[in-house]
C-alpha positions as CSV (number, residue, x, y, z in Angstrom):
1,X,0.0,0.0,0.0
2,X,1.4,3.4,-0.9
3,X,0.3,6.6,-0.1
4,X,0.7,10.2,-0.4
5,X,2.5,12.6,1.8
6,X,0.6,15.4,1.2
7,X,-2.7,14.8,0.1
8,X,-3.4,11.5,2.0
9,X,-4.5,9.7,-1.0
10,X,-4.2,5.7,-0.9
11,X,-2.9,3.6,-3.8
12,X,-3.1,-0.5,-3.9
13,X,-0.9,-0.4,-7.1
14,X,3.0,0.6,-7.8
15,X,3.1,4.3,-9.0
16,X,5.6,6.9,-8.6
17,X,3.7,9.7,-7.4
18,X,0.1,11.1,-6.4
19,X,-2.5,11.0,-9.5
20,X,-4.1,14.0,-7.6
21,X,-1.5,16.4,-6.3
22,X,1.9,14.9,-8.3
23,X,3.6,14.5,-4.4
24,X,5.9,11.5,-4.1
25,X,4.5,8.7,-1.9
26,X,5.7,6.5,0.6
27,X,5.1,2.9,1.8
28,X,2.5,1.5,4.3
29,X,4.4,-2.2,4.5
30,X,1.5,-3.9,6.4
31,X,3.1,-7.0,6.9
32,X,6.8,-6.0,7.8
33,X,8.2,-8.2,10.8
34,X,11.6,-7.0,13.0
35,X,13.2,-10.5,12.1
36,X,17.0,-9.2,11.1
37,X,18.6,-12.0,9.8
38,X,22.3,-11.6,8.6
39,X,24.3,-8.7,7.7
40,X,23.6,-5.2,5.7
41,X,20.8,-3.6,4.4
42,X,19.2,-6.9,3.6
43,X,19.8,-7.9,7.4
44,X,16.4,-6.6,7.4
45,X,14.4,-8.2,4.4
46,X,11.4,-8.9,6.5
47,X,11.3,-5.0,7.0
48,X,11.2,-3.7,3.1
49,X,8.6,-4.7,0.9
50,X,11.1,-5.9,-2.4
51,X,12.9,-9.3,-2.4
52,X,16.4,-8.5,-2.1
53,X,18.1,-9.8,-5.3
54,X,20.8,-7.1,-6.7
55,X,23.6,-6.3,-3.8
56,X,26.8,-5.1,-3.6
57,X,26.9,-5.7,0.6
58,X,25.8,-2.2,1.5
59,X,24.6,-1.2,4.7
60,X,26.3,-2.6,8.2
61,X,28.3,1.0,8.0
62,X,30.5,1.9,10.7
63,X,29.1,4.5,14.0
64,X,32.4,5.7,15.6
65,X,31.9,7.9,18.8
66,X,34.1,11.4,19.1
67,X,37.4,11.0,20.8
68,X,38.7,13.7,23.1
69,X,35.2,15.0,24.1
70,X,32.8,14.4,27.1
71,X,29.7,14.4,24.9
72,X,28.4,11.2,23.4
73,X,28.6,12.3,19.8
74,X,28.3,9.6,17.0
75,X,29.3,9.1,13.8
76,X,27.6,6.8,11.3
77,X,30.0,7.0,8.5
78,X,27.7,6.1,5.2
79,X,30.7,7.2,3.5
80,X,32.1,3.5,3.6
81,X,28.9,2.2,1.4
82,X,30.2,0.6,-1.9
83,X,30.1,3.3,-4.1
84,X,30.8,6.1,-1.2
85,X,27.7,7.4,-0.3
86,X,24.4,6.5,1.7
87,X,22.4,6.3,-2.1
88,X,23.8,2.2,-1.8
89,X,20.7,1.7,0.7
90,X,18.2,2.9,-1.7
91,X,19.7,1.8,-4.7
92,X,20.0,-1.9,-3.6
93,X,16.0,-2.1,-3.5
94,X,15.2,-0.1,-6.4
95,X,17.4,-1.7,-8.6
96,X,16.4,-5.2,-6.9
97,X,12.7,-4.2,-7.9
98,X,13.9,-3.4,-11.4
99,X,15.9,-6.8,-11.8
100,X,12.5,-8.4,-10.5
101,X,10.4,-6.6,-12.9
102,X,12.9,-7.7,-15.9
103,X,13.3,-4.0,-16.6
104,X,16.4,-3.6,-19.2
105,X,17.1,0.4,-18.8
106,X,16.7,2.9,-15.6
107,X,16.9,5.8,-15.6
108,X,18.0,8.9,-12.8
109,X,18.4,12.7,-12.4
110,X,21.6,13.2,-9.6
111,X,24.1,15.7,-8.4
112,X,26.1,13.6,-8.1
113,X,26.1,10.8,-5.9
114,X,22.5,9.1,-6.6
115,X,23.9,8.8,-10.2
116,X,26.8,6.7,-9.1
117,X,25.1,4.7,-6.8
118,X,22.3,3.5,-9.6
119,X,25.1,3.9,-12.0
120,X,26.6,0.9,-10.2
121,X,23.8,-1.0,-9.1
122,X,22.3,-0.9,-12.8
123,X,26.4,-2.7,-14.0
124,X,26.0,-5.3,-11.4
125,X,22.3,-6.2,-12.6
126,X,23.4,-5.9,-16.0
127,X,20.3,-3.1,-16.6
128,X,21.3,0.0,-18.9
129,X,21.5,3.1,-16.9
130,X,21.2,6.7,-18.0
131,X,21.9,9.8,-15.4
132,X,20.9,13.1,-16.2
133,X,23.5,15.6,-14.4
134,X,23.5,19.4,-14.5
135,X,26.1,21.1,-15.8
136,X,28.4,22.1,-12.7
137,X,28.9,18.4,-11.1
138,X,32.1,17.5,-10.1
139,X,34.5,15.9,-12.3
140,X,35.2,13.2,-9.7
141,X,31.6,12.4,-9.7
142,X,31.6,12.5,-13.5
143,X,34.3,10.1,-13.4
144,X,32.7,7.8,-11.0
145,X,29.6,7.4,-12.6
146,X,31.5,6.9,-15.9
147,X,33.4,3.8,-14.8
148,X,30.2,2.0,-14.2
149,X,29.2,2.6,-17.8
150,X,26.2,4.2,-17.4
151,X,25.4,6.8,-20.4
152,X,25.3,10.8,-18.8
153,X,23.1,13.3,-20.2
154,X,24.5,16.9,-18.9
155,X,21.3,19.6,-18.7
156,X,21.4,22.9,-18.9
157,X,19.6,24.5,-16.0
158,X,20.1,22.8,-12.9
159,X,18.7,19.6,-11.0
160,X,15.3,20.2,-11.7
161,X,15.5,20.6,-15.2
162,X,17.7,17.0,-15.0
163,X,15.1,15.4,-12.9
164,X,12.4,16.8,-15.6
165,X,14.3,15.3,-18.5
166,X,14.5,12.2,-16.7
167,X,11.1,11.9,-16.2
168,X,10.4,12.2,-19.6
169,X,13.3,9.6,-20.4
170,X,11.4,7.0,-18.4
171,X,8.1,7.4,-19.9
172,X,9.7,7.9,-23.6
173,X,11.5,4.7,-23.7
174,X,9.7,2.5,-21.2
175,X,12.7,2.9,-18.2
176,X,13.0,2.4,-14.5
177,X,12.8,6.1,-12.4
178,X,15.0,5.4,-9.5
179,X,15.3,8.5,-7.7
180,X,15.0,9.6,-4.4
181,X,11.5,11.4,-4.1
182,X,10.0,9.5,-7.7
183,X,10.2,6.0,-6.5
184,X,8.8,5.2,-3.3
185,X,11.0,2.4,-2.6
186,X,14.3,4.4,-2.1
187,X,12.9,5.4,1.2
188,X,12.7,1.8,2.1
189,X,16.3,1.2,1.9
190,X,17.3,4.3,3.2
191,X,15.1,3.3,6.3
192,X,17.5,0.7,7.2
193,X,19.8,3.1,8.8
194,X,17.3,3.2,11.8
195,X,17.7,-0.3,12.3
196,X,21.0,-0.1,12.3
197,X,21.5,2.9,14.6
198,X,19.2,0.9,17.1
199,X,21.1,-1.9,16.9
200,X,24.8,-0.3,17.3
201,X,23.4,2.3,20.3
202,X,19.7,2.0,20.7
203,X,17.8,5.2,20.4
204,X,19.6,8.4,19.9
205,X,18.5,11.7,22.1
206,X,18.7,13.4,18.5
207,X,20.3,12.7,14.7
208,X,21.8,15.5,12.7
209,X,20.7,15.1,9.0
210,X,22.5,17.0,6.1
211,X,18.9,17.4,4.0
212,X,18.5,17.9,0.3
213,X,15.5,16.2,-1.2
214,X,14.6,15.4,2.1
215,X,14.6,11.8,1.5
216,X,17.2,10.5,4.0
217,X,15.7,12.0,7.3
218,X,11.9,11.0,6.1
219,X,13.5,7.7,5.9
220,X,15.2,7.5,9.1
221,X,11.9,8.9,11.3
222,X,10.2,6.4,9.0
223,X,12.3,3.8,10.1
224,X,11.9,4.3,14.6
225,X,8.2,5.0,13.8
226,X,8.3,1.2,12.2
227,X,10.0,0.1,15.1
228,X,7.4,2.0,18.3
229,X,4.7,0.8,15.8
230,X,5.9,-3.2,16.1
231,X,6.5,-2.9,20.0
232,X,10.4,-2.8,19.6
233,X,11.2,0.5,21.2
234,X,8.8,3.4,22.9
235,X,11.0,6.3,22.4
236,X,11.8,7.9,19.2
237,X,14.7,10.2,18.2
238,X,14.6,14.2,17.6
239,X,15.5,15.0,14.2
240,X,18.2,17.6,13.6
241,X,17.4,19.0,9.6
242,X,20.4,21.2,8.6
243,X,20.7,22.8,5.3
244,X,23.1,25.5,3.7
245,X,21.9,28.8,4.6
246,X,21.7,29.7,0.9
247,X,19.8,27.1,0.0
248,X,17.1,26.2,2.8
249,X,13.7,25.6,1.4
250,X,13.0,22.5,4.2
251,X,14.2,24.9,6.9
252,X,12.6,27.9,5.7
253,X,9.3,26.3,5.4
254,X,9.6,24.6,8.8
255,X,10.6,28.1,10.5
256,X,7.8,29.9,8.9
257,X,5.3,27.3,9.0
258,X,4.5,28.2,5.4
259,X,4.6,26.2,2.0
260,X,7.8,25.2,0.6
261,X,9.4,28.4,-1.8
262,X,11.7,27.5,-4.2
263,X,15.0,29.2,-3.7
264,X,17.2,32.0,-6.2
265,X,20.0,30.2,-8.0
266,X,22.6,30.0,-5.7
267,X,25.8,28.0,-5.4
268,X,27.1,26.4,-2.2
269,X,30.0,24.2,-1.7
270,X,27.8,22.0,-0.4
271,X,26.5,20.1,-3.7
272,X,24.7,17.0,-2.4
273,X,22.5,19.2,-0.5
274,X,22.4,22.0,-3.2
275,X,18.6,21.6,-3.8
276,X,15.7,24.0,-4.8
277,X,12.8,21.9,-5.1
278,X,12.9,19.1,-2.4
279,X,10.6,16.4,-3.1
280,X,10.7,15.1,0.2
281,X,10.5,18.2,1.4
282,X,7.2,18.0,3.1
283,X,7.5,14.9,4.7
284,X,11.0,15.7,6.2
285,X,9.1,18.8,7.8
286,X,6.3,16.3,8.9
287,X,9.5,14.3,10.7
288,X,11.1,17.6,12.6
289,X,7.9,18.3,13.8
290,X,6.7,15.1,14.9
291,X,9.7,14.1,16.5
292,X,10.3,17.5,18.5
293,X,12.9,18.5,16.3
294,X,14.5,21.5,14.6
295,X,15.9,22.8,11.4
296,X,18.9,24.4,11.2
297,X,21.5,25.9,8.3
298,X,25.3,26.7,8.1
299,X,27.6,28.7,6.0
300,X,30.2,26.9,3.7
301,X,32.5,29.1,6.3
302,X,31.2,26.5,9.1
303,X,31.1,23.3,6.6
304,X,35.5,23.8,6.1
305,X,35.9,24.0,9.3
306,X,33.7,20.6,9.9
307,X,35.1,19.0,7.1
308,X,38.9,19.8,8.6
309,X,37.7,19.1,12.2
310,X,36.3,15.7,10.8
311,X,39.8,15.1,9.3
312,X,41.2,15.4,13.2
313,X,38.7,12.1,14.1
314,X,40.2,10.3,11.3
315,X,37.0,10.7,9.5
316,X,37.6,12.3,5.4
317,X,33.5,13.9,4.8
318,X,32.3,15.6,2.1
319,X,30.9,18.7,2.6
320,X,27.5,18.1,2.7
321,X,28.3,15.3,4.8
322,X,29.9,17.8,7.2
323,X,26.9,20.5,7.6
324,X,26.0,17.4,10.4
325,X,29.2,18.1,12.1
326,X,28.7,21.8,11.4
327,X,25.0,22.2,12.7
328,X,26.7,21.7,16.8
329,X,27.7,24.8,16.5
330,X,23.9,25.9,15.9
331,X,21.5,24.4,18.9
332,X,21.6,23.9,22.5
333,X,21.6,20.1,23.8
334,X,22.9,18.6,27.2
335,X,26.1,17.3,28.1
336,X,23.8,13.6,28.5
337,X,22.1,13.2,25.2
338,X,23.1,10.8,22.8
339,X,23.8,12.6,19.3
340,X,24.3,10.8,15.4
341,X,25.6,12.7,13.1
342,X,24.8,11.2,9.8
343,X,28.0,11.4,7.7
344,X,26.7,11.1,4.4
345,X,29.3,10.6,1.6
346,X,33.1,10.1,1.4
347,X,35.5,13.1,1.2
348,X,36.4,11.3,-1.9
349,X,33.7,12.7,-3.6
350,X,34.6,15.9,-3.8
351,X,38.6,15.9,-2.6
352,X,39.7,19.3,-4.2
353,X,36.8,21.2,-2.1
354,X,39.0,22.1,0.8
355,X,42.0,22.9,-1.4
356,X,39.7,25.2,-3.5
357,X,38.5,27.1,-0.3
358,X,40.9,27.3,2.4
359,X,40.0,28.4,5.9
């Protein structure tokens, strides 16, 4: 059962987004089970409504606590996911639907590092992938997404333009949409860092989520509400939203209590979170609010400085993996509480950014 985040509506049948209102849609699994059985993403099979068949052992990431600090500050380092990001989660069950569906071509709009993930995914299930990039992604991601042999399409315009061109890609030549926001299912593997976090520490006091789309912490809130829902845990986690302060529409709409606005073209160093029109976006305000949380934003000033403060733990981020590590700086919490930071994507992605801009 699916249905919509916005308008409520109910659908028995796979489709990618509300019929009514165009918002994207998210799963009701009514017969999910906490049952983990073996290692990964696909530990928790009886938890995600697609049979696990296309995997490249994602998942089962490392959470490394903060040396040299009183505070009980984590770090779950999605950076060490196959193809360096936290996109492995969702990708493994899209592309797993795909395969199931005996789909031969999919098809994705990315900044970046959704187009590598499905880039690599679509090699190892022997599907034909095409990724629609604007114009001012890295050439390390370029690269990246190259080497899987998936076929890139640069747009003019930026990332909504690309996801527009994708759309029409899918419905031209008969393609798989796996995106974040456009295919319900991403959520579901992108839920599985919740069980995971439970499992390594329990329930965190609050989790620090850089937020683009506004897929990853509407997947994570998803994922504890599963769990209180089945009797597993009674507590639930705050949920930290951060966002660069040029580019904020989640935050902005959550501070005003308004409708989402789109944002002016603006560039932040912060790519992976660079975007205007979040299609998550509602339902990651829906998860700040129920869970008692906040939304916050930092400067690419404050994102160096994380990302060379990061390097002192041993950990290499990239930047918009960093705005997590950033957004301390930004709220009040006590000495007690139990923090994640979700540490999004390897440094790797984007290795010249600190060299570029110096602090």
């Amino acid at each position: 059962m699916l249905s919509c985040v916005k308008c409520g509506r109910r659908y028995g049948e796979f489709v990618t987004s509300c019929n009514d209102c165009g918002s994207p849609l998210v799963v009701d699994y009514e017969d999910r089970e906490w049952k983990p059985n073996g290692q990964g993403v696909w530990r928790y099979q009886s938890m995600i409504p697609v049979s696990g068949s296309i995997s490249l052992s994602e998942g089962n990431t490392p959470l490394v606590r903060r040396r040299d600090v009183d505070e009980e500050i984590f770090m779950k380092l999605e950076g060490d996911n196959p193809t360096g990001s936290f996109k492995d989660r969702g990708s493994t069950v899209v592309i797993s639907d795909a395969f199931n569906k005996k789909y031969n071509c999919a098809v994705v709009a990315s900044t970046g590092n959704m187009g590598a993930s499905v880039a690599a995914y679509c090699a190892y299930a022997n599907i034909k992938a095409r990724v629609f990039i604007p114009e001012d992604v890295t050439e390390e991601k370029i690269s990246q997404i190259s080497v899987y042999g998936a076929e890139l399409v640069r747009v003019a315009g930026g990332f909504s333009k690309a996801v527009e061109r994708s759309k029409e890609d899918a419905r031209g030549k008969g393609c798989y949409l796996a995106m974040t926001g456009l295919n319900p299912y991403f959520i579901e593997g992108l839920k599985t860092i919740s069980f995971e976090l439970f499992e390594q520490m329990g329930v965190p006091d609050k989790i620090i989520v850089p937020t683009g789309s506004g897929g990853l912490i509407t997947a994570i809130f998803k994922g504890f509400l599963e769990l209180r829902d089945l009797g597993v845990l009674r507590t639930l986690p705050q949920m930290i939203s951060v966002q660069s302060d040029v580019v904020a529409p989640i935050v902005d709409a959550w501070r005003t209590g308004g409708d989402i606005v789109i944002p002016k073209e603006v560039k932040t160093i912060a790519s992976a979170i660079m975007v205007k029109l979040p299609f998550n976006g509602y339902s990651a305000i829906e998860a700040i609010k129920k869970s008692g949380g906040i939304g916050v934003t930092v400067t690419d000033y404050q994102i160096l400085r994380a990302i060379k403060d990061l390097g002192r733990e041993g950990v290499f981020a990239e930047p918009a993996s960093a705005a997590a590590y950033a957004a301390l700086e930004e709220f009040d919490y006590r000495r007690d509480e139990r923090i994640a930071l979700m540490i999004t994507g390897s440094g790797l992605k984007d290795p010249a950014a600190v060299l570029k801009n110096p602090v």
